[in-house]
N, C-alpha and C positions, 0 to 999 in steps of 0.2 A: 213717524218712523222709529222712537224711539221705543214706541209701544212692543211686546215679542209678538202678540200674536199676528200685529197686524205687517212687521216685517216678513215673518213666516210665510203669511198669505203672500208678500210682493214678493218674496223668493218661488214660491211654488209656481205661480203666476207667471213670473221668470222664466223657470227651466220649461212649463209647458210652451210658452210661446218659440225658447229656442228651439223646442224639439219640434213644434211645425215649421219652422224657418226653415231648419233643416233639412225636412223632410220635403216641403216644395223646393225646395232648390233640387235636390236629388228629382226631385219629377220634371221640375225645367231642364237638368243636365241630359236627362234620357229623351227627353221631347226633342230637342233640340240635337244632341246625338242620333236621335233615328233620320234624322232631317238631314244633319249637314254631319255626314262623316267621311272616312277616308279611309280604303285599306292597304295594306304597305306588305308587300312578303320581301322579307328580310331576307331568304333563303338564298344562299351562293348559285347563281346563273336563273333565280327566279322560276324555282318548279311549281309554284302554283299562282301562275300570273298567266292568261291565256293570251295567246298572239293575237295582234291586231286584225290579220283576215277570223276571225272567232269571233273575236266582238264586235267585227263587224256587220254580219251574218245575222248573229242575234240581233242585232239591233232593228234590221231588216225583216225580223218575223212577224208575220201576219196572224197566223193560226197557231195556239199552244202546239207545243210538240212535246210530248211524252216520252220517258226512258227508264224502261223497265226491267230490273237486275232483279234476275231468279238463283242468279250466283250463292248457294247458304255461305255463310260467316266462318264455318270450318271446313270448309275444302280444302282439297289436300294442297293448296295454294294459297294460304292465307294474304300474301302480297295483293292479288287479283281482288279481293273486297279492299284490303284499305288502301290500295292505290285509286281505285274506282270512286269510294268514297269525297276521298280528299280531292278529286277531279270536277266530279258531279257536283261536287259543293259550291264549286268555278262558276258553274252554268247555271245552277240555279239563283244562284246572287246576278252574275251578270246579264241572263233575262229576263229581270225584276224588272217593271213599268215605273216612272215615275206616280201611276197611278195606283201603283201596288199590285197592276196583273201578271202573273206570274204565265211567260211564255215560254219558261223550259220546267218541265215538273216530274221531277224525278223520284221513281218510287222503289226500295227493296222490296222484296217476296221471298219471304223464306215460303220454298214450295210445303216443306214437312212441316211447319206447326200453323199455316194461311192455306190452307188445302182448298178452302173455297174459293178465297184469292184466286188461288193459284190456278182452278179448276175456270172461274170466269177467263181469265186472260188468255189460256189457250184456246179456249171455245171462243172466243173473240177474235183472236190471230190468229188462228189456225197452228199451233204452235205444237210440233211433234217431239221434240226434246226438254228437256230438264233444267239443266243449265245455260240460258243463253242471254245475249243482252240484247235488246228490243229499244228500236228507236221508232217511234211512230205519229203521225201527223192527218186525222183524221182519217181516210181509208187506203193512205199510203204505210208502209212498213218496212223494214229494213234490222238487217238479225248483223250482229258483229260478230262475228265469233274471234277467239280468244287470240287466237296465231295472230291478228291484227294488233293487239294492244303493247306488243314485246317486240324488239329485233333482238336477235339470238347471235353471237358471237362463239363461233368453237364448241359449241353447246351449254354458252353460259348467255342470261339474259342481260345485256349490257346498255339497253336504255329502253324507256314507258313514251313509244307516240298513242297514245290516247286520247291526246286532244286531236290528231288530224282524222283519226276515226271515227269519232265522236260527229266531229266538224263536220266530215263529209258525210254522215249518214244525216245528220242533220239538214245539210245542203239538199241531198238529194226525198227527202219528204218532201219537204219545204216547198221543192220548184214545183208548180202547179206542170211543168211542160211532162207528156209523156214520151219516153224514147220509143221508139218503132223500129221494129227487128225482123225482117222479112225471109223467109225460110224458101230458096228454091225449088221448085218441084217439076214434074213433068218429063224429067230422064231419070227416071230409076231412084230420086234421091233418098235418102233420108227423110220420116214425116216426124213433127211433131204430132201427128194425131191416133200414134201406132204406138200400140201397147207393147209390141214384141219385144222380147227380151237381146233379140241379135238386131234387131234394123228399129226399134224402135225409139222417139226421142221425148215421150210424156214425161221422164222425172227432167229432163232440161226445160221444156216447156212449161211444167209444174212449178219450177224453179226461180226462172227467169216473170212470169206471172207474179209471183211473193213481193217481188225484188220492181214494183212496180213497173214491168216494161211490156209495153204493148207486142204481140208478137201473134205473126200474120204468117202465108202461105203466099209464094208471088209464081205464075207462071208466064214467062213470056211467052208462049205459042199461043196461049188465047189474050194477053192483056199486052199488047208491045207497047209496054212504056214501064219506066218505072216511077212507081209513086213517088213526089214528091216531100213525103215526110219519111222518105226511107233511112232511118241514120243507119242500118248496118244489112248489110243482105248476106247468109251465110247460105253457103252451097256443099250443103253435107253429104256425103260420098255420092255422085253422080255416077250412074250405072251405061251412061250414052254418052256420045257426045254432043254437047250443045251446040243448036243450030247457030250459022254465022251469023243469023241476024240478031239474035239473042246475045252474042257474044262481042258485038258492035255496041251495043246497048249497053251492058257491064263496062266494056274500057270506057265507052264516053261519060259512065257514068260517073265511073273515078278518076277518070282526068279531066273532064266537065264541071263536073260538081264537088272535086275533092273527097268522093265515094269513101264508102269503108267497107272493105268487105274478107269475111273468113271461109277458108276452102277447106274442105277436108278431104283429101281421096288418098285410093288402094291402088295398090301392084294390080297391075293387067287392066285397067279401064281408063281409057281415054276419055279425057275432059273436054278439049277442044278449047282449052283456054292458055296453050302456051305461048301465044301472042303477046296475053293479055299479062302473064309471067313476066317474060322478055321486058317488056314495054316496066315490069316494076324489080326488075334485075334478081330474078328469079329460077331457077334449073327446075323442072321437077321431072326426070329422066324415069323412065316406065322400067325398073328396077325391084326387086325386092332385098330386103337389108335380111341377114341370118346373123346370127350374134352364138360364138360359139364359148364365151363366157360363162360358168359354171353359177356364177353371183349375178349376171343381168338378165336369167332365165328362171322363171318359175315354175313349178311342180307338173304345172298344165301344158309348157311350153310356151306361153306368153311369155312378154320383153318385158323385162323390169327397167324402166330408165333411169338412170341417177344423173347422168352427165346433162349438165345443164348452163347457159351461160346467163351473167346479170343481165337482166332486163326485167322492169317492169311489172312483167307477165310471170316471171320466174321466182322474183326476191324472195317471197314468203317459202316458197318449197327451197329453196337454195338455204336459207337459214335454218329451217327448222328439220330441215334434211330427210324431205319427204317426196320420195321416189312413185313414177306413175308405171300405170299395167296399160300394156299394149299389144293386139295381136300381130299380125304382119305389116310392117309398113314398106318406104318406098324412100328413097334419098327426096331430100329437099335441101336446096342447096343456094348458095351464090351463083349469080349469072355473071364471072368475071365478063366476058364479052358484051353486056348489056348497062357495063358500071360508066360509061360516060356520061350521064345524068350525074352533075355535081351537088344535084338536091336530093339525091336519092339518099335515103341512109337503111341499107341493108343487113341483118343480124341472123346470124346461125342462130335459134333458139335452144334446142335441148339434140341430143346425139346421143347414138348406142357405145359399145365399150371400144376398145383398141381389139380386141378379137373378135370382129364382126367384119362382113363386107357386105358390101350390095352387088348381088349377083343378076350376070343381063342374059344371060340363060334359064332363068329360073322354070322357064315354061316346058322347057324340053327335059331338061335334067331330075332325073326320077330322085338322087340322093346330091342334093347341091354344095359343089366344094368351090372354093375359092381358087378362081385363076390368076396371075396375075396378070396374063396383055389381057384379058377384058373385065376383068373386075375391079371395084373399088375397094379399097383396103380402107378398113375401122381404124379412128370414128367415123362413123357417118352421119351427116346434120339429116334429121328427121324434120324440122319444123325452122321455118325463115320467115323471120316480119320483116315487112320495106314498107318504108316513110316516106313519103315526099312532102318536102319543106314548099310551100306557097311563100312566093316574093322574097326569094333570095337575090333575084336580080335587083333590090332596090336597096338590100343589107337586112331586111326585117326577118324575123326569124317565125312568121306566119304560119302552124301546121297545115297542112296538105291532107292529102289520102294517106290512110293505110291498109294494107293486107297484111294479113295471115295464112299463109300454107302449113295445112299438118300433113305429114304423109301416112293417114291412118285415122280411119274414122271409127272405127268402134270402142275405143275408148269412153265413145260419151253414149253409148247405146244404152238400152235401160240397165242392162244386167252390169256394167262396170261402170255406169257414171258417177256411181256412190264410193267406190272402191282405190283406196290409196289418194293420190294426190288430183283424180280427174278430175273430176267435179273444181276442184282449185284451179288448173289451169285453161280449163273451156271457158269457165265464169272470168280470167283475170284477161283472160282474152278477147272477150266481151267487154268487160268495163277497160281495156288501153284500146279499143278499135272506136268504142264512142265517149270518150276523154271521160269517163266515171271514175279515173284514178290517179293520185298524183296531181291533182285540180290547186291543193294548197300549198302554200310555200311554208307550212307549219314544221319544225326540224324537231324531233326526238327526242325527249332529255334523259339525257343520260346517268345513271346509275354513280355515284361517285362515294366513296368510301375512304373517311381520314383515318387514318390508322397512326398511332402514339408510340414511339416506344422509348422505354425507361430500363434507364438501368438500375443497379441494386444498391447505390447511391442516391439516385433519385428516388425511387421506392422509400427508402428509411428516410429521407426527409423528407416525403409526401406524409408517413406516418407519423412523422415529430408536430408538423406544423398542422395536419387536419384532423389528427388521432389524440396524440399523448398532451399537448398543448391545452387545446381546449377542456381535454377533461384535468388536468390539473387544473386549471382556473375554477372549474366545475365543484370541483372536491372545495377547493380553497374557500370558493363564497359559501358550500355550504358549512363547514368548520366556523367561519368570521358569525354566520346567522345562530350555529347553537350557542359559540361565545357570551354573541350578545345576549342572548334572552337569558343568559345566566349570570 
């Protein structure tokens, strides 16, 4: 050793061997990191940590499910990509396999610079807009659109549920079960197979199809039964009235079987179902509603609605303050007289302005004004959902049936289903009549902003201690460095 060359050599020798010590440890810290780590969000109330029903869910998936953001990066919404981001990043770590199979795979598309991208994925989904977010599970699909990912406060956004949306679009791929939605026919109704623009219902049929839901044609004059996989039978404007034996069938169906079912009908046509009303504490009095309102009538003479109550069916148009089009409708009401069912839970849903009434003359009167011994003076409830709670005699809080009365069905005809907030509330009345909404007990997180403030005190010794301080230290060492070298 005393020799230089041959130290020299034991030195070089040396540092090589430390820098592969080094270098395998760094590759056991990362092997062993990929293996056994842990991730921790620091973040006040834990905004990117997803809720237990979420990871539960994934844990449970069978088949990848895909989620596909067409969202570009500069919209005029920049929040909407990096909240999405920072979300989706949630899902795809937490449905990673132990085996490394990745069952949530999440992909951006910028549509303008992935044109071909962009071009496959519509021609695959069927996909008619630009911007949308795509949750998909082999030949099931499900489109979020944006009103979901915000709740809106006074028209400011005040908390991101993205994960319950996320979650239940996810749930609903996922369930191999398909919903079944059965469309009454044979008095006059409403078809889904009828392109017309005033009676027709292809774009809801079109619609409800995308959105994976089986959806059928029932006539009780030729089929007296109802299927058994029927989870929802809507009876869209009925031009007759329904026979009693068909009408027998309906209530046993939802007081039988805990049924669900949505009605729609018009001024002047009898249904033959105000038993079946009654029976779910319900009014729908042969009335037409006139709204002399300057703000809740449009150009055409159709009803602008704005008045709306929470529920459900309502939240999103209630937040984002988006009003529906309607031509003439019909009171639809509470059945005070029918409210001794202590399981029933009854809701005014949406109503015209305070200068409207529903007039019970409308038939005779050529220019209709507002009386008051026989009229009803605005607002007037246009639309009532009734619940009924199963096994409240035992204390359990078990849902039941539910109905839907609108007083007005062309709202969802082809020519206005797209139009204003329909299309929102036909659909939200669809997913609360067969529980497709509100399934998770996932809560919101909310927007929170720490705000400082300083006075002119503080200021000037913010700037002594992180400004003028350091850079005299600064100058100092470098004065002592030319010193020395001199």
């Amino acid at each position: 050793m005393d020799n230089f060359k041959v130290a020299r050599k034991v030195r070089g020798a040396n540092r090589v061997l430390q820098i592969l010590l080094a270098i395998c440890l760094i590759i056991a810290l990362n092997v062993i990191a990929s293996k056994m780590f842990k991730r921790i969000d620091l973040t006040e109330g834990g905004l990117y940590t997803l809720a237990p029903e979420t990871l539960a869910y994934l844990r449970e998936l069978r088949e990848p499910v895909d989620i596909i953001v067409t969202i570009p990066e500069n919209a005029d919404e920049p929040r909407v990509h990096r909240d999405l981001q920072k979300l989706l990043r949630e899902y795809t770590y937490a449905g990673r396999r132990d085996s490394g199979e990745a069952m949530v795979r999440v992909e951006f598309v910028d549509i303008y610079q992935q044109r071909r991208r962009a071009s496959e994925i519509a021609n695959r989904f069927g996909l008619t807009q630009e911007n949308v977010i795509l949750v998909a599970s082999g030949d099931r699909t499900r489109e979020i659109p944006l009103a979901d990912l915000y709740r809106v406060r006074d028209g400011q956004i005040s908390a991101f549920r993205g994960e319950q949306a996320f979650t239940s679009a996810i749930v609903e791929v996922a369930t191999r079960r398909v919903r079944s939605i059965y469309f009454l026919v044979g008095h006059g109704e409403m078809r889904i197979d009828d392109a017309d623009p005033l009676r027709g219902l292809t774009q809801l049929e079109s619609h409800l199809r995308q959105r994976n839901i089986a959806v059928a044609t029932l006539d009780l004059n030729q089929t007296p039964a109802i299927p058994d996989n029927a989870d929802l039978i809507v009876i869209p404007s009925p031009q007759a009235p329904i026979a009693p034996e068909a009408q027998e069938l309906l209530r046993r169906y939802m007081s039988e079987r805990n049924g669900r079912m949505i009605v729609l009908i018009d001024p002047g046509r009898p249904t033959g179902l105000d038993d079946l009303f009654f029976d779910w504490g319900v009014l729908a009095e042969d009335m037409a509603v006139f709204d002399a309102g300057p703000d809740f009538r449009s150009a055409a003479g159709d009803l602008i609605i704005r008045r709306m109550a929470e529920h459900p069916i309502t939240n999103v148009l209630i937040e984002y303050q988006i009003t529906l089009l309607m031509g003439q409708p019909r009171p639809v009401r509470i059945d005070i007289g029918a409210m001794s069912d202590e399981r029933l839970r009854v809701t005014q849903l949406i109503g015209t302005s305070e200068q409207s009434w529903a007039d019970r003359d409308y038939r005779t009167e050529r220019n209709p004004t507002f009386n008051p011994e026989r009229d009803l003076k605005g607002p007037i409830a246009i639309a009532t959902v009734s619940e009924r709670m199963g096994g409240a005699d035992l204390g359990l809080n078990i849902p039941g049936g539910r109905l839907v009365v609108i007083g007005n069905s062309d709202f969802i005809a082809n020519n206005r289903f797209e139009r204003f907030g329909n299309r929102t509330l036909m659909m939200n009345a669809i997913n609360w009549s067969i529980d497709q909404t509100n399934l998770l007990n996932i809560p919101p997180r909310p927007f929170t902003s720490h705000q400082v403030i300083l006075s002119q005190d503080n200021l000037t010794r913010m700037l002594f201690y992180f400004a003028i301080l350091p850079t005299a230290v600064g100058l100092l060492g470098i004065v002592i460095f030319f010193m020395r070298r001199h």
